[in-house]
C-alpha positions as CSV (number, residue, x, y, z in Angstrom):
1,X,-8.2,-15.3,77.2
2,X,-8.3,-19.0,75.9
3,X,-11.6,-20.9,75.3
4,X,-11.4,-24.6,77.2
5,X,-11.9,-27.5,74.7
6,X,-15.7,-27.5,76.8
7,X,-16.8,-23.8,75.4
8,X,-15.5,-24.9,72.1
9,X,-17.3,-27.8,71.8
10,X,-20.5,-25.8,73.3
11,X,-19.9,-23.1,70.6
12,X,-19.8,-26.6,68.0
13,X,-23.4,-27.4,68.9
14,X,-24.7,-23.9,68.9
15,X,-23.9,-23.2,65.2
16,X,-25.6,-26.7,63.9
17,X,-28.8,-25.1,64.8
18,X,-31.0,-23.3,62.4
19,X,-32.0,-19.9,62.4
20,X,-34.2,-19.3,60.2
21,X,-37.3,-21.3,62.2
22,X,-37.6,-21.6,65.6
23,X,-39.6,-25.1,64.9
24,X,-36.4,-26.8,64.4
25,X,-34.3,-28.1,67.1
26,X,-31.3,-30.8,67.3
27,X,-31.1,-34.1,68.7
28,X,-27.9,-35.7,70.0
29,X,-28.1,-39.5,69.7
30,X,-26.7,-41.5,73.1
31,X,-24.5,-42.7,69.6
32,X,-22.6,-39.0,69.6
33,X,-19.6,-38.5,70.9
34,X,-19.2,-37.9,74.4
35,X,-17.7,-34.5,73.8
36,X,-21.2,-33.8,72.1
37,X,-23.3,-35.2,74.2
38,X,-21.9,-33.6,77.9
39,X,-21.5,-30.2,75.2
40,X,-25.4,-30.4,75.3
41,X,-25.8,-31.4,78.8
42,X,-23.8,-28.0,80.0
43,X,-26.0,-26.4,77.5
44,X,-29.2,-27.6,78.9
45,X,-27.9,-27.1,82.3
46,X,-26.8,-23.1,81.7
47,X,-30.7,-22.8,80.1
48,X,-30.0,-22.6,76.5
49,X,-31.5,-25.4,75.2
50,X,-34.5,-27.1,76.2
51,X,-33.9,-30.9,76.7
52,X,-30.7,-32.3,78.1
53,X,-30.2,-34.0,74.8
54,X,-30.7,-30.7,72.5
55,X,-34.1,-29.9,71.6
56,X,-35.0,-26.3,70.9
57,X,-32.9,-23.3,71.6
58,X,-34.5,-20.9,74.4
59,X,-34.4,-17.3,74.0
60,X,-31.1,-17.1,75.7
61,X,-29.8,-20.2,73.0
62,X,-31.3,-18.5,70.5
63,X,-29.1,-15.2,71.2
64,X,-25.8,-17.1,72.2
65,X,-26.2,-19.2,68.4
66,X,-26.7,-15.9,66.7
67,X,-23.9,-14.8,68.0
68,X,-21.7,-17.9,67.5
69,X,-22.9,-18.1,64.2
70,X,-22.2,-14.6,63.2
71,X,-18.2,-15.4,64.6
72,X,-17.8,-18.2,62.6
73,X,-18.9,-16.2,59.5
74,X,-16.4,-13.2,60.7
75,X,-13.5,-15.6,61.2
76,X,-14.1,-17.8,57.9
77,X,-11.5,-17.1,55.0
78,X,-11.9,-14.6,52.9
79,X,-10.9,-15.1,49.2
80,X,-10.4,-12.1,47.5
81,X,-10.8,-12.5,43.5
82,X,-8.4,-10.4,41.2
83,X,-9.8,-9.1,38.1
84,X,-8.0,-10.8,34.5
């Protein structure tokens, strides 16, 4: 299975959100890139964010960027340190 360069970018704007309150949301600027800004849109649209420009996650965002989140932290490098 490949991810389309639309998931990807989807996947991009779920891990810029923050956890650790549920009073802070995003805001992607009509400035963004457009692969940011129709990211958001298909967001929005599926029902995991609350405005069509970003805004808070819903209950289903809020799942789907926990679970992004906790990929990215699986899949980063891991630097094992050798003891001197």
């Amino acid at each position: 299975m490949n991810f389309s360069r639309e998931q990807i970018d989807e996947i991009g704007i779920l891990v810029r959100y923050n956890l650790e309150t549920t009073q802070q949301g995003i805001k992607v600027h009509s400035s963004a890139g457009g692969e940011h800004i129709e990211a958001v849109r298909r967001l929005y649209e599926k029902g995991l964010v609350t405005q069509i420009d970003g805004g808070y996650l819903t209950d289903l965002g809020r799942s789907a960027a926990e679970h992004a989140q906790a990929l990215i932290l699986m899949l980063a490098p891991y630097h094992q340190t050798t003891a001197s």
